[in-house]
PDB file of N, CA, C and O in Angstrom:
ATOM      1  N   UNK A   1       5.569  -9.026  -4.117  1.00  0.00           N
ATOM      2  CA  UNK A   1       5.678  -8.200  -5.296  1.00  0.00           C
ATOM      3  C   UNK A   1       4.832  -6.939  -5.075  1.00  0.00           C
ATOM      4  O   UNK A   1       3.605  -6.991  -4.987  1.00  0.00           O
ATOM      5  N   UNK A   2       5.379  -6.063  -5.009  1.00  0.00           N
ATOM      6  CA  UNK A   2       4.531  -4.202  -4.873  1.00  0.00           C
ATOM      7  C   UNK A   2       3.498  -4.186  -6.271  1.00  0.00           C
ATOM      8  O   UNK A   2       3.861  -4.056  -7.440  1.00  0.00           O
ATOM      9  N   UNK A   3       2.140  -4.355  -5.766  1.00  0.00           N
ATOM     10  CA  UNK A   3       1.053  -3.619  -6.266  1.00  0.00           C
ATOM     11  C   UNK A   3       1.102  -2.698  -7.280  1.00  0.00           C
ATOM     12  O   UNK A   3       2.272  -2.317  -7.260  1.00  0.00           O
ATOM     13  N   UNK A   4       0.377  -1.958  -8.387  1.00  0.00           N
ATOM     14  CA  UNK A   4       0.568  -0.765  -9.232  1.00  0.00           C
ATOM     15  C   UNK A   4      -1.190  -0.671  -9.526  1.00  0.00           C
ATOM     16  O   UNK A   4      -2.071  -1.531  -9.531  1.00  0.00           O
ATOM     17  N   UNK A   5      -1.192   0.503  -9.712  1.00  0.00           N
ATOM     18  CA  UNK A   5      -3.193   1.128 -10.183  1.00  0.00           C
ATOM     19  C   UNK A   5      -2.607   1.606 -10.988  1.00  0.00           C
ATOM     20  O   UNK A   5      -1.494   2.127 -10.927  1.00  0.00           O
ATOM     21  N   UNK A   6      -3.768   1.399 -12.429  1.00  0.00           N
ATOM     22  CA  UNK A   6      -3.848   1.675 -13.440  1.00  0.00           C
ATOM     23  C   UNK A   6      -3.814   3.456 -13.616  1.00  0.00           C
ATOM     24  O   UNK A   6      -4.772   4.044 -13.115  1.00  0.00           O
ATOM     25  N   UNK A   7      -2.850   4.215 -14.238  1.00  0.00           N
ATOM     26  CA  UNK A   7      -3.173   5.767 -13.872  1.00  0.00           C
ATOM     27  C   UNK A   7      -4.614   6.348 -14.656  1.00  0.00           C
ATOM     28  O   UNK A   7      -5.511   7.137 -14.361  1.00  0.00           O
ATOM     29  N   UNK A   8      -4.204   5.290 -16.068  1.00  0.00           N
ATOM     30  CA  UNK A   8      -5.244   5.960 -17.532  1.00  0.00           C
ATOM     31  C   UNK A   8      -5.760   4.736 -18.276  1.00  0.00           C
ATOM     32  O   UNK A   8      -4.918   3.844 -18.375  1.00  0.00           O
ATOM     33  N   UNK A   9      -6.416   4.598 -18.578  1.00  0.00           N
ATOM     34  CA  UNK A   9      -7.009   3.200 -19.542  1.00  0.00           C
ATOM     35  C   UNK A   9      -6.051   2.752 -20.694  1.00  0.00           C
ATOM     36  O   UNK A   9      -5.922   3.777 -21.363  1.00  0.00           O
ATOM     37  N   UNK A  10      -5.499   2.014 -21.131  1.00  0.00           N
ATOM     38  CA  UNK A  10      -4.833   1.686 -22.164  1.00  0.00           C
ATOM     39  C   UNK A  10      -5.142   0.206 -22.832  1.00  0.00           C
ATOM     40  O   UNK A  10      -4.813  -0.672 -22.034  1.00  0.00           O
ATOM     41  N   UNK A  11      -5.508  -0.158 -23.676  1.00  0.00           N
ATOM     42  CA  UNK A  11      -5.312  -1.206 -24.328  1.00  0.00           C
ATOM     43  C   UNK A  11      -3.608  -2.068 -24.715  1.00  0.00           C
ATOM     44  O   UNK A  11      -2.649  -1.449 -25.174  1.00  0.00           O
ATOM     45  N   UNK A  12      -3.604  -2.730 -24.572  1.00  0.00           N
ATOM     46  CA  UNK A  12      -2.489  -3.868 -24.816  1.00  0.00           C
ATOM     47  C   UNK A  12      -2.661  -5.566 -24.691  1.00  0.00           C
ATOM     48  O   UNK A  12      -3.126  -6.400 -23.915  1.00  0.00           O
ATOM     49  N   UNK A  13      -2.006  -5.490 -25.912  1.00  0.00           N
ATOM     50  CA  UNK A  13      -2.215  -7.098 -26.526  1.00  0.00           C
ATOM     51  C   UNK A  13      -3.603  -7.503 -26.256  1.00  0.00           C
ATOM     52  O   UNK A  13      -3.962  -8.459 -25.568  1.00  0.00           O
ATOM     53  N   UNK A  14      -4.261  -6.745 -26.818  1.00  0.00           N
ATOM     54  CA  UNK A  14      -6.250  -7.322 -26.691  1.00  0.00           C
ATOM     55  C   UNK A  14      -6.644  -7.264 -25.519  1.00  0.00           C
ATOM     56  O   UNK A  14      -7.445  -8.172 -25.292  1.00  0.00           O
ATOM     57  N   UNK A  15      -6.390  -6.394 -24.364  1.00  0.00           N
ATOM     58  CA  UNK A  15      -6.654  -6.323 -23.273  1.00  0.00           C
ATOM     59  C   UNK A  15      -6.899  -5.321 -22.360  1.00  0.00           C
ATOM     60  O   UNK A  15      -5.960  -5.131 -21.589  1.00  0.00           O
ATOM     61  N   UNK A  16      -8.211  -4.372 -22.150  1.00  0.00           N
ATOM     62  CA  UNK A  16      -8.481  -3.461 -21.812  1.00  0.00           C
ATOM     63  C   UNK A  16      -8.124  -3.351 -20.242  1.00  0.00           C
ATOM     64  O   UNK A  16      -8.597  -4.060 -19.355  1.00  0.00           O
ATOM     65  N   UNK A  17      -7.303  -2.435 -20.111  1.00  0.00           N
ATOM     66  CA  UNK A  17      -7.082  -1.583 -18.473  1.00  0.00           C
ATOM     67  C   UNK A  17      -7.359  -0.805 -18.495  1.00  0.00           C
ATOM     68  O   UNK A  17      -7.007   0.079 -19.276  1.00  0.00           O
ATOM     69  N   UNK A  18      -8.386  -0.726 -17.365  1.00  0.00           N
ATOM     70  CA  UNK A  18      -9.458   0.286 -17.005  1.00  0.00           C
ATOM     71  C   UNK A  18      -8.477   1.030 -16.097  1.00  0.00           C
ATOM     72  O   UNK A  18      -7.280   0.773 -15.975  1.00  0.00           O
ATOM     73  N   UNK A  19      -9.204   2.037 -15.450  1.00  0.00           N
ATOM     74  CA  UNK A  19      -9.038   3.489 -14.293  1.00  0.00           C
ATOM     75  C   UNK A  19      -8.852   3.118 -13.026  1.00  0.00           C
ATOM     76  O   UNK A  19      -9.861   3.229 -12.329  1.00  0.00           O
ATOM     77  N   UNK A  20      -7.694   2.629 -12.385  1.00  0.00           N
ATOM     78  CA  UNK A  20      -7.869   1.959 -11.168  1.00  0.00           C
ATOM     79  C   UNK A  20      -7.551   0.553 -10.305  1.00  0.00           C
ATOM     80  O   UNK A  20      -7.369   0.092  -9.178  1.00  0.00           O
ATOM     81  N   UNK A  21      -7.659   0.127 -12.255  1.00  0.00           N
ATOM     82  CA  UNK A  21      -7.498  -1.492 -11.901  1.00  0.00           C
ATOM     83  C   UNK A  21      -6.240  -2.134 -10.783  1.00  0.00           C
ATOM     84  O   UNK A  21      -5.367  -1.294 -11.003  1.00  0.00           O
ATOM     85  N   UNK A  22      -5.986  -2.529 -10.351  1.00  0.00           N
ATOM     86  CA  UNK A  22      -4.729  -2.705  -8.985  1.00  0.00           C
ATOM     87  C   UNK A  22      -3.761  -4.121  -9.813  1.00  0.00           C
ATOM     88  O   UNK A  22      -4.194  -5.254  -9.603  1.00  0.00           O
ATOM     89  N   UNK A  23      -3.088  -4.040 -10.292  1.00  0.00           N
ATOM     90  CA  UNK A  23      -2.361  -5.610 -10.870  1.00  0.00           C
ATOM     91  C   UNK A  23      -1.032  -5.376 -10.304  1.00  0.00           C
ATOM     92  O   UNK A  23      -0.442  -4.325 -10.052  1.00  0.00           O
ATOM     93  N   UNK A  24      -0.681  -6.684 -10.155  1.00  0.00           N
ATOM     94  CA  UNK A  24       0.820  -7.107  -9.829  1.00  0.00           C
ATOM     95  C   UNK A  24       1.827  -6.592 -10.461  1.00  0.00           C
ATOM     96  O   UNK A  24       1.681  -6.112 -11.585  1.00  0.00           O
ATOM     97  N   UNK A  25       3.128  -6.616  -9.762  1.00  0.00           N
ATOM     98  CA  UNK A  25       4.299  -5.916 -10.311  1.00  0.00           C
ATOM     99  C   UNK A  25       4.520  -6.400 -11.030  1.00  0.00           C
ATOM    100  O   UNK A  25       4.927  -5.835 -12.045  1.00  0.00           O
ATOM    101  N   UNK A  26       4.363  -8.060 -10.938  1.00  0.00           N
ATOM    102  CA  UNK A  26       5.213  -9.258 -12.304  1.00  0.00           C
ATOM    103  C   UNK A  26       4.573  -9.450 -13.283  1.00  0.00           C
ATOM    104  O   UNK A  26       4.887 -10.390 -14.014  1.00  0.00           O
ATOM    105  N   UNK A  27       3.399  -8.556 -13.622  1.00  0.00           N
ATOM    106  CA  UNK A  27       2.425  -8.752 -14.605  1.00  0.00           C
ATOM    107  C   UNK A  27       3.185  -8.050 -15.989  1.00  0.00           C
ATOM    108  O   UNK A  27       3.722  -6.951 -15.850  1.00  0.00           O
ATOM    109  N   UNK A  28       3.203  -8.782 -17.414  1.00  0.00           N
ATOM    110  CA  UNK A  28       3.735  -8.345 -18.247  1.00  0.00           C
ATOM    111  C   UNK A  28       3.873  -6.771 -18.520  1.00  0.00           C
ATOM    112  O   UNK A  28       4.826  -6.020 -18.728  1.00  0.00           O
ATOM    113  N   UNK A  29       2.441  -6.611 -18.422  1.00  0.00           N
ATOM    114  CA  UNK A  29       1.407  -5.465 -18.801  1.00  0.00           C
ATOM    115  C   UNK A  29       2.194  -4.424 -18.054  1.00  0.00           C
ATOM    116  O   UNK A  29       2.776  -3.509 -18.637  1.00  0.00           O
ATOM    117  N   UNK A  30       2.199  -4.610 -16.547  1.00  0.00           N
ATOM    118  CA  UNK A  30       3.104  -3.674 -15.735  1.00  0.00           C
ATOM    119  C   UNK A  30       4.207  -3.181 -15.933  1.00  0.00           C
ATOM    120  O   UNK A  30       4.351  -1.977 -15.725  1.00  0.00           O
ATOM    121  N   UNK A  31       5.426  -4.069 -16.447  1.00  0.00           N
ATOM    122  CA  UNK A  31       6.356  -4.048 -16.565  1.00  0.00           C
ATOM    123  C   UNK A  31       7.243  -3.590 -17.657  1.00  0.00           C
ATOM    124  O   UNK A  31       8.435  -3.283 -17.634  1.00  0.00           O
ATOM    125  N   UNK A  32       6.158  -3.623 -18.864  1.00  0.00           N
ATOM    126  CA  UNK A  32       6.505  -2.695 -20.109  1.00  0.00           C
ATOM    127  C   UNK A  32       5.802  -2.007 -20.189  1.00  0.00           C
ATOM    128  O   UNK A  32       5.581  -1.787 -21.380  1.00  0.00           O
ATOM    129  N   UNK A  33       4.732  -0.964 -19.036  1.00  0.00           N
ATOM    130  CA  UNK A  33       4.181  -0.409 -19.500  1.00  0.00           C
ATOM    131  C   UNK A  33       4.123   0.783 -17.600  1.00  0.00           C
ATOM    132  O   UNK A  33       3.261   1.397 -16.970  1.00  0.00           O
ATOM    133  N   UNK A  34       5.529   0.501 -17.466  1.00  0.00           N
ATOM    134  CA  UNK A  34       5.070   1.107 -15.807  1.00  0.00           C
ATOM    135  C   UNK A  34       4.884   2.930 -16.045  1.00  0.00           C
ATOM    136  O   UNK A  34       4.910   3.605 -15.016  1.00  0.00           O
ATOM    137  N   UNK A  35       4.791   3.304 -16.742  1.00  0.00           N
ATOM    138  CA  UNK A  35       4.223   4.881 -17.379  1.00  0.00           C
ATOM    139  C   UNK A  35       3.061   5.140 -17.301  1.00  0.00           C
ATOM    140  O   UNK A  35       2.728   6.318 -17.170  1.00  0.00           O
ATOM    141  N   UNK A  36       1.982   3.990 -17.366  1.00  0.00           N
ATOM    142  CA  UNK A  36       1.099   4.044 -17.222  1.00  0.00           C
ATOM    143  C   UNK A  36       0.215   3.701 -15.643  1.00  0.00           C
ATOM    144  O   UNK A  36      -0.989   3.820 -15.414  1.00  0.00           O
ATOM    145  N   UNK A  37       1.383   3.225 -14.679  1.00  0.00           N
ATOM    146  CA  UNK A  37       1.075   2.853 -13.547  1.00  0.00           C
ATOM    147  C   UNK A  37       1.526   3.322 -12.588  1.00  0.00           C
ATOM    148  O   UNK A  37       2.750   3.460 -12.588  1.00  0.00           O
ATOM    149  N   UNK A  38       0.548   3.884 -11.050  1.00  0.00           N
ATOM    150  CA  UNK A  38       1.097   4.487 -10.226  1.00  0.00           C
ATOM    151  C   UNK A  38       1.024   2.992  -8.995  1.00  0.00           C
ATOM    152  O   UNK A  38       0.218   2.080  -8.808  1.00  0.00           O
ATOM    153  N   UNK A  39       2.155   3.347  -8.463  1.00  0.00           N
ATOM    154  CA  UNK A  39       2.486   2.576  -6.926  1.00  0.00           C
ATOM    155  C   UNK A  39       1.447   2.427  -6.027  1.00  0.00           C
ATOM    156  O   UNK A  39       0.995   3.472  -5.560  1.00  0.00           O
ATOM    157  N   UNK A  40       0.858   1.164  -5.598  1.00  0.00           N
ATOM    158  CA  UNK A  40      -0.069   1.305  -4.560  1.00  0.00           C
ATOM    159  C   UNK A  40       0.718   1.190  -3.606  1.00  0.00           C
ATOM    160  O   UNK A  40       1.580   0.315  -3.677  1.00  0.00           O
ATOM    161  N   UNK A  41       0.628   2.172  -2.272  1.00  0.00           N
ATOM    162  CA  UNK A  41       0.989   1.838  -0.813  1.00  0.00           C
ATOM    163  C   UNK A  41       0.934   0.897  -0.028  1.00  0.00           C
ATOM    164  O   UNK A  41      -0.130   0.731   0.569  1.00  0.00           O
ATOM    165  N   UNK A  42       2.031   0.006   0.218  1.00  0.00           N
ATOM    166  CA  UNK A  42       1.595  -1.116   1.293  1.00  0.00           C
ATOM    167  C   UNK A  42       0.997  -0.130   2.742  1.00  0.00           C
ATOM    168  O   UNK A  42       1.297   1.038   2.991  1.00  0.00           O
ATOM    169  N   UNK A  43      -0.183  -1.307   3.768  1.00  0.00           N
ATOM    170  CA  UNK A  43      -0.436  -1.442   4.602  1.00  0.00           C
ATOM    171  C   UNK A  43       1.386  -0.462   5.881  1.00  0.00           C
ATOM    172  O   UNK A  43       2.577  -0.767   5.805  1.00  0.00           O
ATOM    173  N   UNK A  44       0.877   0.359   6.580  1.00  0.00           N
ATOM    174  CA  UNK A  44       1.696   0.918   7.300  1.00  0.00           C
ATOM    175  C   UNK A  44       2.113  -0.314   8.863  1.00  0.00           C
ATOM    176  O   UNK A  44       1.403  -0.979   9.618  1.00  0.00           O
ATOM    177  N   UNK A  45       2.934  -0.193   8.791  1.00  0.00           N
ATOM    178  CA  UNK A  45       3.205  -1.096  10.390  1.00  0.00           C
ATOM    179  C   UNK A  45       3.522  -0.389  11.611  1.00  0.00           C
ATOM    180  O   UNK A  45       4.457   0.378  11.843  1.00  0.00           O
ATOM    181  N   UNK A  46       2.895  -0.650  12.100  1.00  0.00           N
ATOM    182  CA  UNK A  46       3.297   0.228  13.471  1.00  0.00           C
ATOM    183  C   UNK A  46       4.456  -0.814  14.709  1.00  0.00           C
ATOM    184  O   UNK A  46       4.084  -1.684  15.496  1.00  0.00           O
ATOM    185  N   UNK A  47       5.932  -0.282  14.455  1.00  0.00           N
ATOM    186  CA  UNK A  47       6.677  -1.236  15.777  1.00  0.00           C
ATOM    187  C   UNK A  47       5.739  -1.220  17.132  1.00  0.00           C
ATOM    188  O   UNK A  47       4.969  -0.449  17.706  1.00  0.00           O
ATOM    189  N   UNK A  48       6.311  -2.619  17.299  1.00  0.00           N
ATOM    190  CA  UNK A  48       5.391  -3.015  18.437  1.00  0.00           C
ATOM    191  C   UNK A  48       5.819  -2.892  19.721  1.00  0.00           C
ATOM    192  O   UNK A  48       5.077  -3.275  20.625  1.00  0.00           O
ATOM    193  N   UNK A  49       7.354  -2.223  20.066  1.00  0.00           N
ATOM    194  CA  UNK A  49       7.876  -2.822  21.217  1.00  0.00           C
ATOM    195  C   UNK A  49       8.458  -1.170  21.073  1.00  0.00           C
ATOM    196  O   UNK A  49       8.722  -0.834  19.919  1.00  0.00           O
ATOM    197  N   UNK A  50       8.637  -0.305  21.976  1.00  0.00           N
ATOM    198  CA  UNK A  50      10.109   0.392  21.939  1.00  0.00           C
ATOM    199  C   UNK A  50      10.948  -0.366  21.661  1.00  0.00           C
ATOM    200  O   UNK A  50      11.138  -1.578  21.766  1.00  0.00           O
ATOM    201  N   UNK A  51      11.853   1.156  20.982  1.00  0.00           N
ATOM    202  CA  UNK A  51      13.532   0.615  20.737  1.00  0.00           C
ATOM    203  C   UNK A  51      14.613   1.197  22.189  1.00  0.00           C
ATOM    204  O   UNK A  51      14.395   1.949  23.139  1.00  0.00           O
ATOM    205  N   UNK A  52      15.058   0.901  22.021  1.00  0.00           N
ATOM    206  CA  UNK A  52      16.500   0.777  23.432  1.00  0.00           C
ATOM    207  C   UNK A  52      16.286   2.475  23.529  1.00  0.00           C
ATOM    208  O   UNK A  52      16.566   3.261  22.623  1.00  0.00           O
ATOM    209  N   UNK A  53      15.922   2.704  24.383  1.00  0.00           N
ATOM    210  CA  UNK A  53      16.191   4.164  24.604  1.00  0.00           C
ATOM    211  C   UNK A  53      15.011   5.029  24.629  1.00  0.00           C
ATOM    212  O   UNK A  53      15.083   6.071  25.280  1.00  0.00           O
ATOM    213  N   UNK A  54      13.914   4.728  23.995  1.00  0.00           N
ATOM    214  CA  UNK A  54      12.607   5.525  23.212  1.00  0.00           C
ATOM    215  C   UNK A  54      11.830   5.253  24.741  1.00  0.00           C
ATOM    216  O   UNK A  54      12.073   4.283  25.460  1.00  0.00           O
ATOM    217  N   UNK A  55      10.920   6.259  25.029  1.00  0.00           N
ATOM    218  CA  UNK A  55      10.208   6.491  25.855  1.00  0.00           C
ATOM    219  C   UNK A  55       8.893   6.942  25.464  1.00  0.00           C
ATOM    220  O   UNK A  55       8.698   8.079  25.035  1.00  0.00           O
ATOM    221  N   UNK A  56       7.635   5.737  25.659  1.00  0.00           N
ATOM    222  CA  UNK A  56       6.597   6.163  24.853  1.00  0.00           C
ATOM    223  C   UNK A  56       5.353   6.408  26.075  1.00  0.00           C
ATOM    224  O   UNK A  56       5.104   5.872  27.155  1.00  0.00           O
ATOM    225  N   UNK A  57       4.851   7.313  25.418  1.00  0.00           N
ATOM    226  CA  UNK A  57       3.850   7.755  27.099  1.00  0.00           C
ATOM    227  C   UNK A  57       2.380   6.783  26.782  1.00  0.00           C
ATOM    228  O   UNK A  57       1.916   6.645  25.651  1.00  0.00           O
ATOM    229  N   UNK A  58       1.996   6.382  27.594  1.00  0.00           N
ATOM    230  CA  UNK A  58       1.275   5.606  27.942  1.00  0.00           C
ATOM    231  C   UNK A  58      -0.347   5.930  28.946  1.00  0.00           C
ATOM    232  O   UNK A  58      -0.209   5.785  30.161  1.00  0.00           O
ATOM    233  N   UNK A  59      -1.662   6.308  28.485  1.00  0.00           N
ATOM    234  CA  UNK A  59      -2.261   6.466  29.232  1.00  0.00           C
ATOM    235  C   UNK A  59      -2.450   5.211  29.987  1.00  0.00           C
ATOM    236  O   UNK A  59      -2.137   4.145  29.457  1.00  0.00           O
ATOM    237  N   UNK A  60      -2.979   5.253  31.282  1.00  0.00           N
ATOM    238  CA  UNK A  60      -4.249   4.258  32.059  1.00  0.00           C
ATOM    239  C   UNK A  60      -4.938   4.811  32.669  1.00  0.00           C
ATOM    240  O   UNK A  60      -4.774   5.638  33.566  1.00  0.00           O
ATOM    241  N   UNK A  61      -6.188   4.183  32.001  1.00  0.00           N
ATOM    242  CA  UNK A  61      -7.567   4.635  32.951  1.00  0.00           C
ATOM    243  C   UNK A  61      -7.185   4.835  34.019  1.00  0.00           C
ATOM    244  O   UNK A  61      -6.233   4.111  34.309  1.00  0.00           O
ATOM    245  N   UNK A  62      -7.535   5.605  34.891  1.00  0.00           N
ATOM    246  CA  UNK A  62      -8.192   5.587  36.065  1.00  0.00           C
ATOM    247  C   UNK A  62      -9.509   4.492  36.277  1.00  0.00           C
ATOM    248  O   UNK A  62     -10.371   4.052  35.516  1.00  0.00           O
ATOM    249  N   UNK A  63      -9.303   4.371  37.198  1.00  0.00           N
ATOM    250  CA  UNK A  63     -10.623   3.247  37.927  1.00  0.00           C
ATOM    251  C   UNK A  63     -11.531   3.775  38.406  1.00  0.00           C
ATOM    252  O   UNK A  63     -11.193   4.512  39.333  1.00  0.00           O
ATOM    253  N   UNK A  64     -12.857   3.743  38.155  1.00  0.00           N
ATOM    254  CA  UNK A  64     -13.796   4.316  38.540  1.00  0.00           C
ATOM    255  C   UNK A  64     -14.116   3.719  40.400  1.00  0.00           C
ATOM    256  O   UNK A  64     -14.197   2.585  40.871  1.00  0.00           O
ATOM    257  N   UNK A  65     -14.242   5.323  41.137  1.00  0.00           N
ATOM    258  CA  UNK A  65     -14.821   5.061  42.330  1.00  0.00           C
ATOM    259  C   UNK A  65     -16.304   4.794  42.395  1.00  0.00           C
ATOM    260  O   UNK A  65     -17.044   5.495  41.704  1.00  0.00           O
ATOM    261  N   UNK A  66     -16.743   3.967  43.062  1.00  0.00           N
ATOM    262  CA  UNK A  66     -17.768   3.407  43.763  1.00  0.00           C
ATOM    263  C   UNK A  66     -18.542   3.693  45.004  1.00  0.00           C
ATOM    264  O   UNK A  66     -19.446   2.935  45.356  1.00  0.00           O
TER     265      UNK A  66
END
């Protein structure tokens, strides 16, 4: 379920939301009230493998001489 932060403080049904607060999408509060809530960003993924074709440059050390 995608995350939401509180944008502005609002009270509802006896229940203070503060500046920030981070609650669930399936949360009542959220869901009749998503005006008041901005989207938190999931975690970014980085693919792990090339795709068929993609050519990704690659340093390697050099080895230190002795």
């Amino acid at each position: 379920m995608p995350l939401y932060r509180v944008r502005e403080p609002f009270l509802w049904r006896g229940r203070v939301y503060a500046i920030g607060a981070v609650m669930d999408g399936s949360d009542l509060a959220v869901e009749r009230n998503l005006v008041l809530f901005d989207p938190v960003p999931g975690p970014t993924v980085e693919q792990a493998t090339a795709a068929p074709g993609e050519r990704r440059s690659v340093r390697i050390p050099r080895k230190k001489e002795t």
